[in-house]
N, C-alpha and C positions, 0 to 999 in steps of 0.2 A: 504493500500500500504506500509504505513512503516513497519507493523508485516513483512509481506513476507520480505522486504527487510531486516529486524533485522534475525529472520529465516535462509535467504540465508545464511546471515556473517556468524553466528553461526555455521553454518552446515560445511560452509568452513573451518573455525578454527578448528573446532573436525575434518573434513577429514584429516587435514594437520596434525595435533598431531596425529591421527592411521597411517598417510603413516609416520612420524617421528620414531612410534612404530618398525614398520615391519622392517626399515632397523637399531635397535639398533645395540650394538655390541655382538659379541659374546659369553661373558660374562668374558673376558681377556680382554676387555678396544677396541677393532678394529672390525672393520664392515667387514662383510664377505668380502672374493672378488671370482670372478665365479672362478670355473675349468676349463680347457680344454685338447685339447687331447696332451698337453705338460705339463700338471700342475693340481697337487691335491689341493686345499685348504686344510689343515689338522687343523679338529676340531674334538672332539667328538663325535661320531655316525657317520661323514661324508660316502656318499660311493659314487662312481665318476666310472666312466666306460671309457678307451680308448679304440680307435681301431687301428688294425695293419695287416701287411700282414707277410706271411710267408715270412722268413730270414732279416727283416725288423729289423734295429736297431733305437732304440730312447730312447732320455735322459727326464725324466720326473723329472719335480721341484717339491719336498714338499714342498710345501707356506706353511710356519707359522710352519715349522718346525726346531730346531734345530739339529745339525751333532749328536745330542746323539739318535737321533729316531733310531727305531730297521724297521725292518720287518721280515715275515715269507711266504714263497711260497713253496708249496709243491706240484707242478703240474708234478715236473719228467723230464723228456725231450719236457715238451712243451714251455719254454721258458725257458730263464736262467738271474737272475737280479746279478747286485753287486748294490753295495752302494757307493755314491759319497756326497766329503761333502764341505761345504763353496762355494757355496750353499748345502741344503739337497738335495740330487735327487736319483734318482735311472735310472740306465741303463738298460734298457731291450733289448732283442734277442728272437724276435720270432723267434719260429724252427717249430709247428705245429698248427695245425687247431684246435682249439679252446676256450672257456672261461675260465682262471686261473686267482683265487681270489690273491690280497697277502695283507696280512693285517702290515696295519701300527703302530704301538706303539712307545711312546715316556711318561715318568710320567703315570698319570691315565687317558691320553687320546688314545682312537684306532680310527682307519677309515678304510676304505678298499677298495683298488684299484683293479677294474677291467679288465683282459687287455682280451679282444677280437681278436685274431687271426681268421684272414681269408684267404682263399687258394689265392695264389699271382698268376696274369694274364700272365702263361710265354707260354701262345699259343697253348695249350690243347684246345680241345672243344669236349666233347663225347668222349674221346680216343685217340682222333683225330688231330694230328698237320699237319699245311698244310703252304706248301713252294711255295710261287708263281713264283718265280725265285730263281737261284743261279749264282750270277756276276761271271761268269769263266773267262770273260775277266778284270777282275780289273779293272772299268772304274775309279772309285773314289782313291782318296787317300790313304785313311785307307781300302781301299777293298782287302780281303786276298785268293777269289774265293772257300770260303766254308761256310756252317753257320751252325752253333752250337744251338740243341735244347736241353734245360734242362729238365730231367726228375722227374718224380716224387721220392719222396725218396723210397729207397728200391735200391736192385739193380738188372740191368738189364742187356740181352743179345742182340745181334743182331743177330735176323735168317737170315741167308743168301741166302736161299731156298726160303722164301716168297718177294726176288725183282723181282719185275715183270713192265713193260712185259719184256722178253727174251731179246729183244736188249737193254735193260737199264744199262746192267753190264758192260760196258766200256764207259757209260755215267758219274758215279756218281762215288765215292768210299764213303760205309760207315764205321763211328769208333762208338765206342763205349768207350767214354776214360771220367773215374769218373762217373761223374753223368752227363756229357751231351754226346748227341750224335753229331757227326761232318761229314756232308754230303756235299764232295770236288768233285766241277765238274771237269768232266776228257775229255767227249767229249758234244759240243752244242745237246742240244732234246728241238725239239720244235712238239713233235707229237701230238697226240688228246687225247689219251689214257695219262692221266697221269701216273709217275714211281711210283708204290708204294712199301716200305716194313714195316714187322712186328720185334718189341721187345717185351720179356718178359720177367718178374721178379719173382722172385723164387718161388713166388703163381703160376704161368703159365697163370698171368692176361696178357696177349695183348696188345699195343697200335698200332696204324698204322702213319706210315710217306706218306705224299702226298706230291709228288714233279710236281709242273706245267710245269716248264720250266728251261731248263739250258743255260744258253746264254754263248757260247766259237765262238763265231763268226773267232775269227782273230789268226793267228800266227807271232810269233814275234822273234828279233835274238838280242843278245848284251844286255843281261839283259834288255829285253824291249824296248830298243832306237829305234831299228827299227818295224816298219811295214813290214812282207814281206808276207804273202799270206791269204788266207782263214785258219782257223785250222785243217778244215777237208773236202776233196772232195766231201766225201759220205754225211753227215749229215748235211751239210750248204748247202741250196737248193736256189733259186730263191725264194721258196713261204717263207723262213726262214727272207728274206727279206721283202718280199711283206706283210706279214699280221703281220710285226708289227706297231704301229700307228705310231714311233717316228724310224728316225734312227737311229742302231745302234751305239752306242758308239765304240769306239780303244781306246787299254787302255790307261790308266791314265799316264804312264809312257811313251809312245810314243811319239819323236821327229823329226820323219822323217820317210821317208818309199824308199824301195830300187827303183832304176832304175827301170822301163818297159823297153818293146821292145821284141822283139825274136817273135817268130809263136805262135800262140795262144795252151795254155797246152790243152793237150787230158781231163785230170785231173780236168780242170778248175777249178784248186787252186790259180794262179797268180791272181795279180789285174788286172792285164793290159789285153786285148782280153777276158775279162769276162762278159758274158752276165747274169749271177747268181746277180751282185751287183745291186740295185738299188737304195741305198741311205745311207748312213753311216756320221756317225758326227767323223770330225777326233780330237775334243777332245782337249789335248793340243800338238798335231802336228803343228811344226813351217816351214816343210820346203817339200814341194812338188816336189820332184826328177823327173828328166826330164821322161816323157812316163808312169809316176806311174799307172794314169789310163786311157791310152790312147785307144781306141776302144773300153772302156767297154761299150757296145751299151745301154745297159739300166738305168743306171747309169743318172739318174734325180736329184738327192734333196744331197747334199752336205751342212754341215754345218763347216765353219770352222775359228773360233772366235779367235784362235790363231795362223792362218799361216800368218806369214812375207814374206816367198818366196817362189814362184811357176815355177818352171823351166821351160824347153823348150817343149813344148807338153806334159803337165802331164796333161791335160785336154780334148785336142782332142779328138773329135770321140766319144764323150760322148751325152747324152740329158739336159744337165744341163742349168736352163731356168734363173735361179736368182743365183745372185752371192755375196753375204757380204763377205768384207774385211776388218774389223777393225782394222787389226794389220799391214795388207800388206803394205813392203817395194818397194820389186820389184816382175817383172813379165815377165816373158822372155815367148820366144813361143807363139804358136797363142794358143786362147780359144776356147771351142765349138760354134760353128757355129748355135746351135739354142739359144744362151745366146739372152735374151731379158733383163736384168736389171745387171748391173752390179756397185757397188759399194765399192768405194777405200777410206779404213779411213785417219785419219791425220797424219801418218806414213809414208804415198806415196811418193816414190823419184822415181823411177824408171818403164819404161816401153817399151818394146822392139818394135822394128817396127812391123807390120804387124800383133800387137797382138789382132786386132779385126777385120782383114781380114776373109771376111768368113760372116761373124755376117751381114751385111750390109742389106738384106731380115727379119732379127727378130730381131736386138736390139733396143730397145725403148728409151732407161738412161743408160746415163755414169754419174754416181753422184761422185765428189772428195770432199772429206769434209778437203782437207789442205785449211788453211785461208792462207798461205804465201806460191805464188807459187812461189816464188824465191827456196825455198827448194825441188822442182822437177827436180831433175840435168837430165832426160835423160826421154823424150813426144815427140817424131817424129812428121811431119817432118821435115828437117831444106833444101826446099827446092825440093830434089829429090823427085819425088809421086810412085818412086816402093817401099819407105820406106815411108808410112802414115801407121798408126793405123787401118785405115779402109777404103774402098773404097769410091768415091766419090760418087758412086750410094746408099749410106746410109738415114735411115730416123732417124735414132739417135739424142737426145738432150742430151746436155749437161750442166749438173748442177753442180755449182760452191755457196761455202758463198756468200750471197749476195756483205758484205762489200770488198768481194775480189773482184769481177766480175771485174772491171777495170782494176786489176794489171794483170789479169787472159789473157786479151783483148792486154794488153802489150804484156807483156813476151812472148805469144803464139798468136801472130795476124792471124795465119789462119784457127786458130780453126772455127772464123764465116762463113767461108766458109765452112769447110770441114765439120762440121755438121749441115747437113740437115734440122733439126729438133730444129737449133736455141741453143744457148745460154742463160742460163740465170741463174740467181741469186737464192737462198732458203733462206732464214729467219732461 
């Protein structure tokens, strides 16, 4: 038993002196340290391999080199390096597809850096670049309602003869400006047949543009501030609505949208007497003008996260069944009458008589989420019942913060009457 265990020691201590071996130093007095794809060690015989994508720039460190090292790349236009010093490094610019050595020297030491270019992902595949939409409505911020594909290098033309189908040519406009191509939606295409056209480049190689959809739902006046109709009669349809999964956005710049009212357009480009709408997110619209979309009979699913005000019948005559209100101040005019769920965030001051008249058959929740209803200056009725909020034949409940309920019971003592469906508190 004691040999093995003499043995064991023995073997441990020469294991530990051969791993002491392996990581001596280099024979300059320092222990190696790894490469990576930002960093050569630079020793003697070293050779070390980065990767990179086309037009990709990166700064690479000579460890253990001084600013007197040279190097040498003779790859041409496939990359292009300088030299940078204190630290040693080198700056690389990949420009093409593939392996270019450059070797390093400094004294009587060389090594040599490998740099590895690869074709960079700008949304080719087979030829093939594919456009699932193009925002013609500028929902977002930074949305300019055109997108830009890069091409490969070389230079290319746009045939004009291969956009297809027939009616896509007052859908899109294409450019052809440097090396990318720039396809600006002019009219909404939401058809089956996607729009496609061809480019080619002085070889008479080919690639194809596939465009899915062009979203120009809305027209607008005052540099954007208003909302005022559909973009187009013909190419904004009911089904342009109906099979998309989310409603449409109104642009990004949108603060209001004009009056409704008048005989329903032949055109059915107005909001208002529009049976084409069935759901639209207004985005950042703060102010819902009297009649905006008054009788648009179809008109279900509204989303609208930033309206404060909703004027006098901008809703009516609608099918709108749920209502968010997070920002809403006031609310003049009656609502639609198939509303079942309606909620008021903590902004709520204001609410006109008779604006849940109608509703008394389908609403289920009035939810108000002000914890201090002393800041509700104007909640009918004070008294008179041809000015209540809602008829007495209602099944409506109403929910209030819990820790309000009391002050709620004060301020407003006929609300437990007037709703059916009880009063009470949420957590």
């Amino acid at each position: 038993m004691r040999k093995r265990t003499i043995t064991f020691v023995a073997f441990t201590i020469i294991t530990s002196l051969v791993g002491c071996n392996t990581q001596s130093d280099d024979g300059v007095g320092e222990k190696p340290r790894p490469s990576t794809e930002s960093s050569i060690y630079f020793r003697e015989g070293a050779a070390h391999t980065i990767h990179m994508v086309e037009k990709e720039e990166r700064t690479v460190l000579i460890d253990g080199a001084t600013d007197a090292f040279t190097f040498t790349e003779t790859s041409g236009e496939g990359i292009t390096v300088s030299k940078l010093t204190a630290p040693a490094r080198l700056k690389i610019k990949a420009k093409s597809v593939g392996t270019y050595p450059i070797l390093l020297a400094e004294g009587s030491k060389k090594a040599t850096l490998n740099v590895v270019v690869n074709e960079r992902d700008t949304g080719w595949k087979n030829g093939i670049f594919t456009i699932e939409d193009i925002d013609g409505d500028k929902t977002e911020e930074k949305s300019t309602g055109y997108v830009e594909i890069e091409l490969p290098a070389g230079t290319y033309t746009y045939d004009s003869n291969s956009l297809l189908p027939e009616n896509a040519r007052d859908r899109v406009q294409v450019q052809v400006i440097g090396e990318k191509i720039r396809v600006t939606a002019l009219n909404h295409y939401d058809e089956n047949t996607p729009i496609t056209f061809k480019v080619k480049n002085q070889k008479n190689q080919e690639r194809t543009v596939v465009i899915k959809r062009v979203t120009k739902f809305w027209r607008t006046e005052s540099n954007g501030y208003f909302l005022v109709a559909l973009s187009n009669p013909i190419y904004v349809t009911k089904r342009s609505f109906d099979e998309r999964r989310t409603p449409p956005k109104v642009p990004y710049t949108v603060k209001s949208v004009y009056n409704g009212g008048g005989s329903s357009s032949v055109q059915q480009e107005f909001l208002w007497n529009n049976p084409k709408i069935t759901k639209i997110d207004l985005n950042n619209m703060e102010t819902i003008q009297s009649s905006s979309f008054m009788n648009s009979s179809n008109l279900e699913t509204i989303i609208a996260g930033k309206v404060t005000t909703i004027e006098h019948d901008a809703l009516k005559g609608t099918k709108i069944k749920k209502l968010v209100l997070p920002e809403i101040t006031k609310i003049h005019g009656t609502l639609p009458s198939t509303l079942q769920y309606l909620t008021l965030g903590k902004k709520f001051t204001y609410m006109w008589d008779n604006t849940l008249r109608g509703t008394e058959n389908s609403l289920m929740e009035l939810r108000i989420e002000v914890t201090t209803p002393g800041q509700i200056t104007y909640f009918p009725p004070y008294g008179d019942p041809n000015y209540k909020i809602i008829g007495e034949n209602n099944t409506a409940k109403l929910l209030v913060p819990k820790q309000a309920l009391e002050d709620y019971k004060i301020r407003f003592p006929w609300i437990t009457t007037l709703f059916k469906g009880g009063v009470e508190g949420y957590e």
